[in-house]
N, C-alpha and C positions, 0 to 999 in steps of 0.2 A: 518602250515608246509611250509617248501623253497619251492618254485614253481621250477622245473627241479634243484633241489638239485643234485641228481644222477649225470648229466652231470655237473655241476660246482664242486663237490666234486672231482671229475676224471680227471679235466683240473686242479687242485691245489696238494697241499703236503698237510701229514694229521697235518703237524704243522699252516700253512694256512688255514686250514678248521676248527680246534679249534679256532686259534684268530679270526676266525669272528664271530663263536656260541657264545666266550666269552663275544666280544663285545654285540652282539644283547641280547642276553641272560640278560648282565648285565644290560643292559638299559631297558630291562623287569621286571629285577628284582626291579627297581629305581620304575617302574611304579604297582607294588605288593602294594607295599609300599602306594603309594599315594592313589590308589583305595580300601585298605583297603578287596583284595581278598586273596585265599590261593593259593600257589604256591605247585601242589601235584609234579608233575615230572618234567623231562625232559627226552625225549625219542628221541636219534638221534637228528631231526633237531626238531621236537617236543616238544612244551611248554603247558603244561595243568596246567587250574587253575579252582578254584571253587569262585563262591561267598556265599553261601549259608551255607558253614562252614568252619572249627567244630564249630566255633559259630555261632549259629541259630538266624536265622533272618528271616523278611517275603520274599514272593518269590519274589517277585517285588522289593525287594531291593537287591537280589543276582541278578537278573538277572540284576539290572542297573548297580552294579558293575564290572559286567565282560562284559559288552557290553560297556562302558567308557574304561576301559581296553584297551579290543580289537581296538577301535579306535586310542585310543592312540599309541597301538603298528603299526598300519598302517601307522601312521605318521612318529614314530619313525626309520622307515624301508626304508623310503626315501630319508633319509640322509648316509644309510651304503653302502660302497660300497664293495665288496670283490677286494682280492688284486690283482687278473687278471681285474679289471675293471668293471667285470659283477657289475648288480643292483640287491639287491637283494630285491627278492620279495616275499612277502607272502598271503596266506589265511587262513583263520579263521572260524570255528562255533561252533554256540554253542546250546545249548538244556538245557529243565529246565523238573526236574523232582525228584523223591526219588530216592536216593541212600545210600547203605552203603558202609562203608570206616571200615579199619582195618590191622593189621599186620597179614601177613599169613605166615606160613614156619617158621625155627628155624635157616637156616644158611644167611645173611646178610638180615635180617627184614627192608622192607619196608611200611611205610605208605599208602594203596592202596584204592582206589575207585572201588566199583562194582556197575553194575544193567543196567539196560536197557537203562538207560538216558546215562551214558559212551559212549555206541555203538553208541547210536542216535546222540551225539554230534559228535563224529568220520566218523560219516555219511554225517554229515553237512560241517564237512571240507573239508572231501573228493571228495566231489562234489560241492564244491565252486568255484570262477574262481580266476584269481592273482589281487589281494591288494583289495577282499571283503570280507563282513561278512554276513556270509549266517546263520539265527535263524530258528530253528522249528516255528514250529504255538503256540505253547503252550508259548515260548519265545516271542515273540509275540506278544502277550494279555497280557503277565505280562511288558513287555517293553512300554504299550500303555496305562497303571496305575502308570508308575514309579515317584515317589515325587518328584525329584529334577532336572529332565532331561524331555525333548519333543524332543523323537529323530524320527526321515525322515527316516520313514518305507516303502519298495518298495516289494509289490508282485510279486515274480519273477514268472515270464511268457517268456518262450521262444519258438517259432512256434508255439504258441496259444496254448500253454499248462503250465497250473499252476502247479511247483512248480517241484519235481524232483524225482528220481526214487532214493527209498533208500533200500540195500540190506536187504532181512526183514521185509520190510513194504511195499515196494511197493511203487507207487505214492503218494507222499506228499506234503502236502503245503507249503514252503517258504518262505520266506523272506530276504530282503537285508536289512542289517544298513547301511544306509549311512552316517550319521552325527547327534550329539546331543546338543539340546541349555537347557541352564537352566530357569528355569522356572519362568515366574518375576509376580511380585504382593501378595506375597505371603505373606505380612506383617500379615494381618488381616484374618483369615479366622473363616468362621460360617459351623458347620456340622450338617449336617439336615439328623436323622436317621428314615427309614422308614420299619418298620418288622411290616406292616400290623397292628398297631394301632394310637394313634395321637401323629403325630413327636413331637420327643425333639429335642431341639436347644440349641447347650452350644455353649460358645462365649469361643476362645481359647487365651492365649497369645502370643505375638510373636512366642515364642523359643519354642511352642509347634508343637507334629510332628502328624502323623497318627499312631505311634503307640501307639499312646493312648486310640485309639478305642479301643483293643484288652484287656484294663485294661476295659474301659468300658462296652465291653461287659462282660466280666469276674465277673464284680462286680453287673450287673444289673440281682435280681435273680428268674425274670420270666423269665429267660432263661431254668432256671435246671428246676421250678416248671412244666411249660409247656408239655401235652404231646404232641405237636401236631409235626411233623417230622420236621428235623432241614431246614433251607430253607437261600436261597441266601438273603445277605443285600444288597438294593440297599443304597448306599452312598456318597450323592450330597456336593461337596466341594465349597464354594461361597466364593469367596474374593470378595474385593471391584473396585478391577485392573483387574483381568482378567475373561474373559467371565465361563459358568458354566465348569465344569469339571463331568465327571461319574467314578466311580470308584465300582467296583464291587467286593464283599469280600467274604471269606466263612471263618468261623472260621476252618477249616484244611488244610491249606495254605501247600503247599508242600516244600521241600525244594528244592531249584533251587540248579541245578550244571550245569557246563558246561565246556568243553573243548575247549581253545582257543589254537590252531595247529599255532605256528608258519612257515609261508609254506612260 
């Protein structure tokens, strides 16, 4: 969302206030595109996207999509100026969680997001400050697994208090993105799986990803025969270039959504 939108919308004409949502808007929608997220609305000065669908993917990979996103659109926000001069500035958050989406109503159908994680992300904006990106906890931990990005995660802490007062929840944990580098060394990698009997190691090739675990586990069928309760994979990723990595999996990966507020 525009940070003090109200008072620059009020200092311009409402033809002035569209060419500049048009502009920013547009150069968001350039960056839709390149992040490979979905663009559900736009509300007033508000931009919300998801990563995580309609096509399903794991969490960790919705959530690094719409957190490159979000960065992007911080940068892209530096160079727009509105035409009384002001700078315009925004904030961002986002949350990962289950939601459903759907058409409701029968006179002008829209394509809409529900559930808890909506609010939560709207929470996250709303108490974000100008030109940050403020994540739940849950974003978080799937941002701190994510495959192709190592982004500069900051515990927010203000008067010696973690994290922020969200309506509904109450105190919560947070997090700032500050920046994201991609991951190098990544030619070669060995995956060492460990569910409590004697690891396998399969040797990958280059152009292979992590979601091939999820074939693997799929196909490997003392999963099903098993009675014993289903239980966390701990899953160690070794290249030859970069030091070890943890990445921790549950086969019910939720789907990440999130709302990035144009502010």
């Amino acid at each position: 969302m525009i940070v003090g939108f109200t008072k620059m919308s009020g200092e311009m004409s409402p033809l002035e206030v569209m060419d500049m949502l048009n502009d920013m808007y547009s150069k968001f929608d350039d960056l839709v595109i390149k992040h490979k997220v979905y663009k559900v609305e736009t509300i007033g000065d508000a931009y919300i996207v998801i990563g995580g669908g309609p096509d399903n993917c794991l969490g960790r990979t919705g959530a690094e999509k719409v957190a490159l996103f979000a960065l992007d659109a911080m940068e892209v926000c530096e160079s727009i100026v509105a035409k009384n001069g002001a700078r315009v500035c925004i904030r961002a958050g986002l949350a990962s969680g289950p939601v459903v989406a759907g058409v409701v109503g029968k006179t002008m159908p829209k394509f809409t997001l529900f559930g808890d994680t909506v609010n939560f992300a709207s929470r996250m904006e709303s108490t974000s400050i100008k030109m940050k990106i403020q994540c739940s906890d849950m974003t978080y931990r799937l941002l701190t697994d994510a495959e192709g990005h190592e982004f500069d995660l900051e515990k927010r802490i203000e008067n010696g208090v973690a994290g922020v007062h969200a309506k509904g929840k109450g105190q919560v944990s947070t997090w700032w993105i500050n920046s994201a580098t991609p991951r190098k060394g990544r030619e070669y990698i060995k995956v060492v799986e460990n569910v409590g009997k004697v690891p396998e190691v399969a040797t990958f090739e280059p152009q292979a990803s992590r979601d091939s675990l999820d074939t693997m586990e799929r196909a490997d069928p003392s999963n099903e025969e098993s009675d014993e309760p289903e239980r966390r994979r701990s899953i160690t990723f070794e290249d030859e270039k970069s030091p070890m990595m943890q990445l921790q999996m549950s086969s019910d990966l939720a789907l990440a959504a999130a709302e990035v507020a144009s502010g």
